[in-house]
C-alpha positions as a Markdown table, in Angstrom:
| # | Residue | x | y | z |
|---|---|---|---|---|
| 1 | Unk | 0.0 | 0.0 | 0.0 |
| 2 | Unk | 1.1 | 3.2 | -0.8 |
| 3 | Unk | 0.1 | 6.8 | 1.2 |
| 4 | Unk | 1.0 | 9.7 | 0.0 |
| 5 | Unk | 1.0 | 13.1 | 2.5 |
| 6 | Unk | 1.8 | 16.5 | 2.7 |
| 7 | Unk | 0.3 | 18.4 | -0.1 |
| 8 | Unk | -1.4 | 21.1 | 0.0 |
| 9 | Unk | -1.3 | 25.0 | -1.0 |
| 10 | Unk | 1.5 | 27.2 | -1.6 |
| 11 | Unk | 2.7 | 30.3 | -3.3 |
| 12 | Unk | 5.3 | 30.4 | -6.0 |
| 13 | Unk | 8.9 | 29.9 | -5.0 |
| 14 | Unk | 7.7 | 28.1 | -1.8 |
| 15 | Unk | 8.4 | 24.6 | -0.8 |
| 16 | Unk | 6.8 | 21.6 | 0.3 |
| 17 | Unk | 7.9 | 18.3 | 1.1 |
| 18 | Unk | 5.8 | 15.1 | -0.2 |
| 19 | Unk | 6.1 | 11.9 | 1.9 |
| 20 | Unk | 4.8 | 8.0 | 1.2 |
| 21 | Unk | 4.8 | 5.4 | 2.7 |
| 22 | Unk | 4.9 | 2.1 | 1.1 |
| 23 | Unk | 4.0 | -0.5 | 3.5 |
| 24 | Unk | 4.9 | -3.6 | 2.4 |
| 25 | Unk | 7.4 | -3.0 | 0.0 |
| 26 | Unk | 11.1 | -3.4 | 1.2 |
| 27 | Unk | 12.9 | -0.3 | -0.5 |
| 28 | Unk | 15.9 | -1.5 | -0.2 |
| 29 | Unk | 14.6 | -3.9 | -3.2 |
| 30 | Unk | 12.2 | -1.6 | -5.1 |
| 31 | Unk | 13.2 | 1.5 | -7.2 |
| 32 | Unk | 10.7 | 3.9 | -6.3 |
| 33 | Unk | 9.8 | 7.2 | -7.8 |
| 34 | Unk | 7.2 | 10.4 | -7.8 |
| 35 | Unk | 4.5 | 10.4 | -10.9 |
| 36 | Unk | 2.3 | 13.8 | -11.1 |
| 37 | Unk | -0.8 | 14.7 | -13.3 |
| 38 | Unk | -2.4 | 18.0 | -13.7 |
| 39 | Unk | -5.7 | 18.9 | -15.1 |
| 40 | Unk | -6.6 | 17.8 | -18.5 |
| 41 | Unk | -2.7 | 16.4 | -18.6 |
| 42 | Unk | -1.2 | 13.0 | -19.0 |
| 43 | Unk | 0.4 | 11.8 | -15.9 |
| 44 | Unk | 4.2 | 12.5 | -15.8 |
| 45 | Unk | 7.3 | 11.1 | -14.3 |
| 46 | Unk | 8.7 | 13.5 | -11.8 |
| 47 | Unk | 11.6 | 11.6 | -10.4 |
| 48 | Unk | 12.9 | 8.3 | -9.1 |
| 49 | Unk | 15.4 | 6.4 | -6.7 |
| 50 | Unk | 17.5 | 3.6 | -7.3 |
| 51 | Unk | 16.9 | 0.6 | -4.8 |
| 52 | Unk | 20.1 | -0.4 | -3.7 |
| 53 | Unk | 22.4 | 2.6 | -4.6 |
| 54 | Unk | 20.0 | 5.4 | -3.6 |
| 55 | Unk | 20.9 | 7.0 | -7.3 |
| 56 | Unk | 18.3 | 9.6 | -8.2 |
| 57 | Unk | 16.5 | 10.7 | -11.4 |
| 58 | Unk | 14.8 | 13.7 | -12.7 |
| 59 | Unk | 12.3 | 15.5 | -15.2 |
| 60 | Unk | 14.2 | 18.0 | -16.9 |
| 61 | Unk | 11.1 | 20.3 | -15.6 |
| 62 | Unk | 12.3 | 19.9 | -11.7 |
| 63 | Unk | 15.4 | 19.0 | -11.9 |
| 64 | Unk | 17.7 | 21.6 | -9.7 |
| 65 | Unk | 14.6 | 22.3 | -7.6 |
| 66 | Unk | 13.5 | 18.7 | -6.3 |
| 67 | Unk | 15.2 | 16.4 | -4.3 |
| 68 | Unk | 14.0 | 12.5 | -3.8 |
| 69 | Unk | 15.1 | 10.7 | -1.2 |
| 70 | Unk | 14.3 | 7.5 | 1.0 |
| 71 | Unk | 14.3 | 5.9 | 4.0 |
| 72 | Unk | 14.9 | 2.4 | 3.6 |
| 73 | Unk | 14.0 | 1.2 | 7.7 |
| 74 | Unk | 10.7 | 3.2 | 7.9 |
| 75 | Unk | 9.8 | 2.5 | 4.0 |
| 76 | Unk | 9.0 | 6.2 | 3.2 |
| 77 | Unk | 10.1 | 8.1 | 0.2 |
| 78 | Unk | 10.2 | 11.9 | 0.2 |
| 79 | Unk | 9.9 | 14.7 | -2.2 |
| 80 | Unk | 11.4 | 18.2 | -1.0 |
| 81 | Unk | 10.2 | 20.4 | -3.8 |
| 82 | Unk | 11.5 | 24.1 | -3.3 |
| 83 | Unk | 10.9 | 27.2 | -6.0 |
| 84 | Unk | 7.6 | 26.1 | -6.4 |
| 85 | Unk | 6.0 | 27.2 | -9.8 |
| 86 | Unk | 2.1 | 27.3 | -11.0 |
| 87 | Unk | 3.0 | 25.0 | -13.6 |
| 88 | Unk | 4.1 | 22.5 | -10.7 |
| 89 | Unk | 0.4 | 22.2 | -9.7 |
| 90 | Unk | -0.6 | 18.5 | -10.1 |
| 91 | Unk | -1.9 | 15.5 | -8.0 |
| 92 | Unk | 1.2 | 13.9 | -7.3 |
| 93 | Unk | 1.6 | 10.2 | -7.0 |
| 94 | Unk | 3.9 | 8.0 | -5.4 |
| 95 | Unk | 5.5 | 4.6 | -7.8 |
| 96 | Unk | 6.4 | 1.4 | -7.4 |
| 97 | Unk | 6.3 | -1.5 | -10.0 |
| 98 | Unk | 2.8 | -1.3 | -11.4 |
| 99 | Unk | 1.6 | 0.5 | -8.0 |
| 100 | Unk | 0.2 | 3.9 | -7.5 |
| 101 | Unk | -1.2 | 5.7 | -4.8 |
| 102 | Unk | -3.8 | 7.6 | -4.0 |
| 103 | Unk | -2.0 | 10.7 | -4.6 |
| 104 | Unk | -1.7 | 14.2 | -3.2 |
| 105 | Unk | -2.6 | 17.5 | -4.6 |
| 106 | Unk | -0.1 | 20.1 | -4.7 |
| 107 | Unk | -1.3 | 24.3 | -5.8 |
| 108 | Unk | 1.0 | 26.5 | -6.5 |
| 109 | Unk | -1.0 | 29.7 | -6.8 |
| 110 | Unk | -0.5 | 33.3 | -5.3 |
């Protein structure tokens, strides 16, 4: 199962942090990785973590401003997100295998 928290409202160049937890999978084992869909928009991969070697992926769109990272013992996966732009407003969705969440929605708006 995975639960995604910590969306929510924000004005541009602010910063949230995104957390899920993915009971029952062992992240040490899975790559795991952040998807996000905005209105009337296919869902998009925002970034992903290796399993074993914690390396770390990015959109071209976040990259410099997002930072994944995991915690293998608690099985959590976070997303600091900082500079915070409109276009960053989707329901964002946490990834693993086949598996999505329920997502959360992030709104960038003044």
């Amino acid at each position: 199962q995975l639960v995604e928290s910590g969306g929510g409202l924000v004005q541009p160049g602010g910063s949230l942090t995104l957390s899920c937890t993915a009971s029952g999978f062992n992240l040490g084992y899975y790559a795991i990785g952040w998807f996000r869909q905005a209105p009337g928009q296919e869902r998009e991969g925002v970034s992903c973590i290796s399993s074993s070697d914690g390396i770390a992926y990015y959109a071209d769109s976040v990259q410099g401003r997002f930072t994944i990272s995991k915690d293998n013992a608690k099985d959590t996966l976070y997303l600091q997100m900082n500079s915070l732009k409109p276009e960053d407003t989707a329901v964002y969705y946490c990834n693993v295998e086949s598996y999505f969440g329920q997502g959360t929605q992030v709104t960038v708006a003044s």
